[in-house]
VOBA-1610 file (N, C-alpha, C; in pm, whole numbers, padded with zeros to 5 digits, always signed):
BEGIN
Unk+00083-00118+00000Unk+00000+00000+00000Unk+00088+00125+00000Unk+00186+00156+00095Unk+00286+00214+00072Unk+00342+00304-00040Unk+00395+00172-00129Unk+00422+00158-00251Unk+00321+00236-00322Unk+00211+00172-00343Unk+00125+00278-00431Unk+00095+00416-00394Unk+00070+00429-00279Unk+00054+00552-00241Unk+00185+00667-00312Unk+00285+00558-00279Unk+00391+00683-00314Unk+00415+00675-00422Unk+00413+00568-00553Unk+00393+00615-00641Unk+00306+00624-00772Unk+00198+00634-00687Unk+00116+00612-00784Unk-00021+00678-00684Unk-00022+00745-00627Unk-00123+00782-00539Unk-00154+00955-00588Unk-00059+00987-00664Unk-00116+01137-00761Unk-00275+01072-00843Unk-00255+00940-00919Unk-00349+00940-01021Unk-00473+00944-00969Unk-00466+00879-00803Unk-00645+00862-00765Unk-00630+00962-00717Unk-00523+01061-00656Unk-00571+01217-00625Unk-00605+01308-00698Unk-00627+01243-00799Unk-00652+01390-00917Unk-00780+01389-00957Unk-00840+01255-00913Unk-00996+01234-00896Unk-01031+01262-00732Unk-00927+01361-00684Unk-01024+01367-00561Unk-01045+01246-00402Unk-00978+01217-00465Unk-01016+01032-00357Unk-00983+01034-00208Unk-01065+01108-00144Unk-01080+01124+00002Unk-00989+00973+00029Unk-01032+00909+00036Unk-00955+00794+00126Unk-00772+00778+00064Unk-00763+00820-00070Unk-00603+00797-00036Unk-00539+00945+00013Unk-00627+01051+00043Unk-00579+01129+00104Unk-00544+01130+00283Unk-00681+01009+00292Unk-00661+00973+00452Unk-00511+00874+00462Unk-00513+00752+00360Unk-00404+00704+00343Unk-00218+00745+00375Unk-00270+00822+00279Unk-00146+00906+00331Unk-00097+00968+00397Unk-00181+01054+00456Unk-00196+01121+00599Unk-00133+01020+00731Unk-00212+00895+00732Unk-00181+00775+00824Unk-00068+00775+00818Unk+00021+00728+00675Unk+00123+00656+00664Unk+00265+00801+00746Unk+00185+00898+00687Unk+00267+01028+00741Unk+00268+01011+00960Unk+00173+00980+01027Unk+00187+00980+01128Unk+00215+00833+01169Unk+00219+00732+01117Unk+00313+00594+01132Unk+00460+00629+01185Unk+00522+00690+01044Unk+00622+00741+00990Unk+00682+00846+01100Unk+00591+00947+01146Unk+00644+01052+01313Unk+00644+00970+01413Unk+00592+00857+01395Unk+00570+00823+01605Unk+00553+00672+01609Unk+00569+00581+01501Unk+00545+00458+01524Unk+00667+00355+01548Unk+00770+00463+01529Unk+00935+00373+01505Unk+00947+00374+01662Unk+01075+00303+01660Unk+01132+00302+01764Unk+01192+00454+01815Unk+01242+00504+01745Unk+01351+00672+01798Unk+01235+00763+01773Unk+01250+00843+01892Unk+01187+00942+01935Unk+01086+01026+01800Unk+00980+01016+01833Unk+00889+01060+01772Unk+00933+01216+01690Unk+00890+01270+01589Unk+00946+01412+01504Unk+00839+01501+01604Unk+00911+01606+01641Unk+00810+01716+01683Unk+00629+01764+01663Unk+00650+01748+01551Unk+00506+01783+01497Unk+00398+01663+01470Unk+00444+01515+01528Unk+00354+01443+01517Unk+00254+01483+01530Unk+00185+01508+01677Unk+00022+01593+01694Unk-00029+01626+01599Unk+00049+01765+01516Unk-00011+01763+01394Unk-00079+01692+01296Unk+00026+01607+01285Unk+00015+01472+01137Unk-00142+01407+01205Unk-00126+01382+01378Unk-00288+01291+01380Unk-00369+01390+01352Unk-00398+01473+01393Unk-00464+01627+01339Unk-00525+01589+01194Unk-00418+01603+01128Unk-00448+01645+00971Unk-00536+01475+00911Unk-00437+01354+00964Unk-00504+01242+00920Unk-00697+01255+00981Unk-00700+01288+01140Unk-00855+01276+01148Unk-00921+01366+01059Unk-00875+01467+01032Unk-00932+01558+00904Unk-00980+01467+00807Unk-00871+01440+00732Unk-00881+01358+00611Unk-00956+01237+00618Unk-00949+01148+00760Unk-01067+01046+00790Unk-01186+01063+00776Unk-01231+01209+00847Unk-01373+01233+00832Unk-01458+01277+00719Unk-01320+01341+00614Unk-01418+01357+00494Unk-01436+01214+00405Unk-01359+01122+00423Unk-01388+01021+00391Unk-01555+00953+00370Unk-01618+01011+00497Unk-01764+01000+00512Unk-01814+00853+00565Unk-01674+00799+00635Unk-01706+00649+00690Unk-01697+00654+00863Unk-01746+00581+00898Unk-01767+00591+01062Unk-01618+00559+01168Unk-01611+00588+01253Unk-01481+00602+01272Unk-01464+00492+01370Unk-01355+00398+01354Unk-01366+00217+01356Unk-01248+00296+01525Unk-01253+00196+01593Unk-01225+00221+01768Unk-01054+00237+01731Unk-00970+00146+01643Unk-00826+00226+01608Unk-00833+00328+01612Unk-00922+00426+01488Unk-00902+00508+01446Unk-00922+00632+01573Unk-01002+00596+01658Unk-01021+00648+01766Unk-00976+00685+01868Unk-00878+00608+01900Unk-00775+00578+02004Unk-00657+00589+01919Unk-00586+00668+01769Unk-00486+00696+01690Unk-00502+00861+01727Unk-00667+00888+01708Unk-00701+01027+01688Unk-00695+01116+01864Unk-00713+01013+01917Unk-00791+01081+02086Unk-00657+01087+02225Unk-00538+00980+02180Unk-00537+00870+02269Unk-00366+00888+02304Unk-00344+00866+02130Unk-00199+00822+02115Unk-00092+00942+02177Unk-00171+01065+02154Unk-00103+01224+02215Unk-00049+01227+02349Unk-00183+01222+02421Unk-00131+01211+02548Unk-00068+01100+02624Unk-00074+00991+02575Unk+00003+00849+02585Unk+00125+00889+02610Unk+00183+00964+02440Unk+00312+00943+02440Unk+00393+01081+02543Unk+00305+01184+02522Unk+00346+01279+02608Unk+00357+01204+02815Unk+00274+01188+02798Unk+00242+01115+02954Unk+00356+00971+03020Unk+00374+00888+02900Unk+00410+00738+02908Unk+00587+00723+02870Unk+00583+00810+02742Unk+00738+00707+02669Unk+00861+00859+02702Unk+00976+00813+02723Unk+01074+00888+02738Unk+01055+00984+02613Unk+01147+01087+02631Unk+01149+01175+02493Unk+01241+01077+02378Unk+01313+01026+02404Unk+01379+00998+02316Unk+01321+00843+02236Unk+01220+00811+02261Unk+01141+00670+02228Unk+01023+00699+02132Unk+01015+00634+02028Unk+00901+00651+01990Unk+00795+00526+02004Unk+00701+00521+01945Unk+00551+00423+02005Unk+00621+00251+02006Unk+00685+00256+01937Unk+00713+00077+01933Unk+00804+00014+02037Unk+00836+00103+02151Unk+00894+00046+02242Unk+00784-00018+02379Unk+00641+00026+02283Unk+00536-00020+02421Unk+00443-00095+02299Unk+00508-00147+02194Unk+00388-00203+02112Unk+00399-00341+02146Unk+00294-00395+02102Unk+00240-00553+02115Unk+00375-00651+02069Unk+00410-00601+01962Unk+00520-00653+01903Unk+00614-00668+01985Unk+00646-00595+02051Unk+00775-00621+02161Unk+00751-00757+02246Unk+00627-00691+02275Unk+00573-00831+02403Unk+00623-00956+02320Unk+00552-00971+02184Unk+00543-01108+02125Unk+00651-01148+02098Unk+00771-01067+02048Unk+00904-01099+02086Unk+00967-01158+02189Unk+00963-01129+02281Unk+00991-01190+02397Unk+00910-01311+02422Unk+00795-01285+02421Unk+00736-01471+02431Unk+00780-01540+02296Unk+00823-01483+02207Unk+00859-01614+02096Unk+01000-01701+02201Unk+01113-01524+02205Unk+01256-01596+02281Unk+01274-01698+02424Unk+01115-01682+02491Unk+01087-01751+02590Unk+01069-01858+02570Unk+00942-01902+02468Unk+00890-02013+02365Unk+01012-02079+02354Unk+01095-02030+02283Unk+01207-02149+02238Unk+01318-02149+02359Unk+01310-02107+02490Unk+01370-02152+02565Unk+01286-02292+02649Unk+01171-02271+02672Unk+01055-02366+02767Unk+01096-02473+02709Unk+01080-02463+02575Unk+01060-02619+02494Unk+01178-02682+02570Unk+01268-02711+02634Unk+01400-02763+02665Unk+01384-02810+02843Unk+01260-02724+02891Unk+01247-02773+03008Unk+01076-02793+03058Unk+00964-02766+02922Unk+00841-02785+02961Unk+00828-02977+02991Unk+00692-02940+03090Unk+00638-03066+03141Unk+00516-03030+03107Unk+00410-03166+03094Unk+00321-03090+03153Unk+00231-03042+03269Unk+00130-02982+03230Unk+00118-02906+03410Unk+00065-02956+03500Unk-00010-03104+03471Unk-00053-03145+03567Unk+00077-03254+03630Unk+00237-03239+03610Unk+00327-03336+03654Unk+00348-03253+03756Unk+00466-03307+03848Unk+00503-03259+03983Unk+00660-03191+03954Unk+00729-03183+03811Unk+00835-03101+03743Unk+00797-03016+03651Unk+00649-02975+03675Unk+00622-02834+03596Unk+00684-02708+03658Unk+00683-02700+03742Unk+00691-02612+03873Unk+00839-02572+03843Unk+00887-02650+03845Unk+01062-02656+03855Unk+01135-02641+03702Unk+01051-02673+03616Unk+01090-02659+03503Unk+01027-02514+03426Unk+00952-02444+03499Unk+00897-02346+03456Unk+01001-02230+03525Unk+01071-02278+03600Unk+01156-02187+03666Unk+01336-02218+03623Unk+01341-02316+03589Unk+01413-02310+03537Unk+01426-02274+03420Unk+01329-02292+03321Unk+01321-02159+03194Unk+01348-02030+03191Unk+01256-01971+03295Unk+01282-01849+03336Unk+01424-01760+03416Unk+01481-01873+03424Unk+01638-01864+03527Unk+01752-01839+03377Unk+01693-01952+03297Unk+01788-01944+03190Unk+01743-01843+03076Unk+01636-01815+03039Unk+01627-01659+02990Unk+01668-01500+03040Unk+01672-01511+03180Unk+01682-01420+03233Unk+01916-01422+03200Unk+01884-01529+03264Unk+02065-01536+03218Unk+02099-01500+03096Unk+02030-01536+02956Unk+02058-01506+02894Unk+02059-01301+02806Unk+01949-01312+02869Unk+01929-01176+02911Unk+02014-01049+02935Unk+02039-01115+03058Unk+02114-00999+03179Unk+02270-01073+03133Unk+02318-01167+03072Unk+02444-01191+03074Unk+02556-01122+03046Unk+02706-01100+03116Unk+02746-01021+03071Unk+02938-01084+03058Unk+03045-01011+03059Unk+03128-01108+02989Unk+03206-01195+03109Unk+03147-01175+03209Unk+03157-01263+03352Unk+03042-01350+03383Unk+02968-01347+03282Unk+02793-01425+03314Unk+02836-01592+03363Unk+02882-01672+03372Unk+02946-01816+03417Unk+02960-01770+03562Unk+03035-01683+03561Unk+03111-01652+03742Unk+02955-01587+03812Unk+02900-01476+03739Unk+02788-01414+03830Unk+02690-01561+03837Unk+02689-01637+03733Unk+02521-01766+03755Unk+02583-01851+03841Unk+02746-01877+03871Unk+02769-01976+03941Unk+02744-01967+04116Unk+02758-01806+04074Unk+02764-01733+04308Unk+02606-01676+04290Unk+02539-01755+04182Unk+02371-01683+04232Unk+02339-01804+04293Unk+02386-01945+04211Unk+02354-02071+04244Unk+02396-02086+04361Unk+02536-02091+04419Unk+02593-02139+04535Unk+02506-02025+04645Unk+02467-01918+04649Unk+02397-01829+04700Unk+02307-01837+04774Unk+02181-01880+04662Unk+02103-01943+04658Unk+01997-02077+04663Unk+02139-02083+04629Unk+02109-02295+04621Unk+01993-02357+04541Unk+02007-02261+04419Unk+01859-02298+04338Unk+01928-02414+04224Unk+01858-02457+04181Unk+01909-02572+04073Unk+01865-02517+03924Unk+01923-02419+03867Unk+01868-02407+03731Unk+02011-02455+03642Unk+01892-02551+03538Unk+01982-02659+03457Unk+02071-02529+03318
//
């Protein structure tokens, strides 16, 4: 969509075409505040101008569009450092991390009704976190958490 918009999004504007004007508008406030590095100054604006362009569209305004137009402003003013932009609190991140979790479990899941779920669910979590937080002493810090602790993560 992108793609057409940019090059090829003059021809349906020259008929006027409310919606690839909303189009573009969107892709313009994606583009200020959806990356990772700090949002461009004038985002506000860009949602501004896109709800403009939404409403002449003449279609009802779907609960995204609502919470893009109402929501996302004071979020980011209120929520993310200055220097962050929206994708450091997006869904995507989360699902990242449960994929890198995912393929750690598989190595120590049971299932949950055994009496080594418990222990193997923690030991997943012992060895992600290690992998994690590791650093170029990570062997010496997991070995004095263990002796420490006296936890058993495999």
């Amino acid at each position: 969509m992108r793609l057409l918009l940019k090059h090829h999004g003059d021809l349906f504007l020259k008929k006027n075409c409310n919606a690839f004007i909303a189009l573009r508008r969107f892709d313009s406030v994606v583009s200020s505040c959806f990356g990772i590095s700090r949002c461009i100054p004038e985002f506000h604006e860009r949602i501004f101008d896109f709800e403009e362009a939404y409403k002449m569209c003449g279609i009802s305004c779907t609960t995204k569009v609502h919470i893009v137009c109402r929501y996302l402003v004071p979020f980011q003013l209120k929520y993310l450092p200055t220097d962050n932009g929206l994708a450091v609190v997006s869904e995507q991140s989360l699902e990242s991390s449960h994929h890198h979790f995912n393929n750690v479990w598989r190595r120590y899941k049971f299932g949950e009704d055994t009496e080594s779920y418990g222990q193997g669910l923690f030991n997943a979590v012992c060895e992600l976190n290690f992998i994690y937080l590791a650093t170029d002493n990570a062997a010496d810090v997991w070995k004095g958490l263990q002796d420490e602790n006296e936890i058993e993560c495999n």
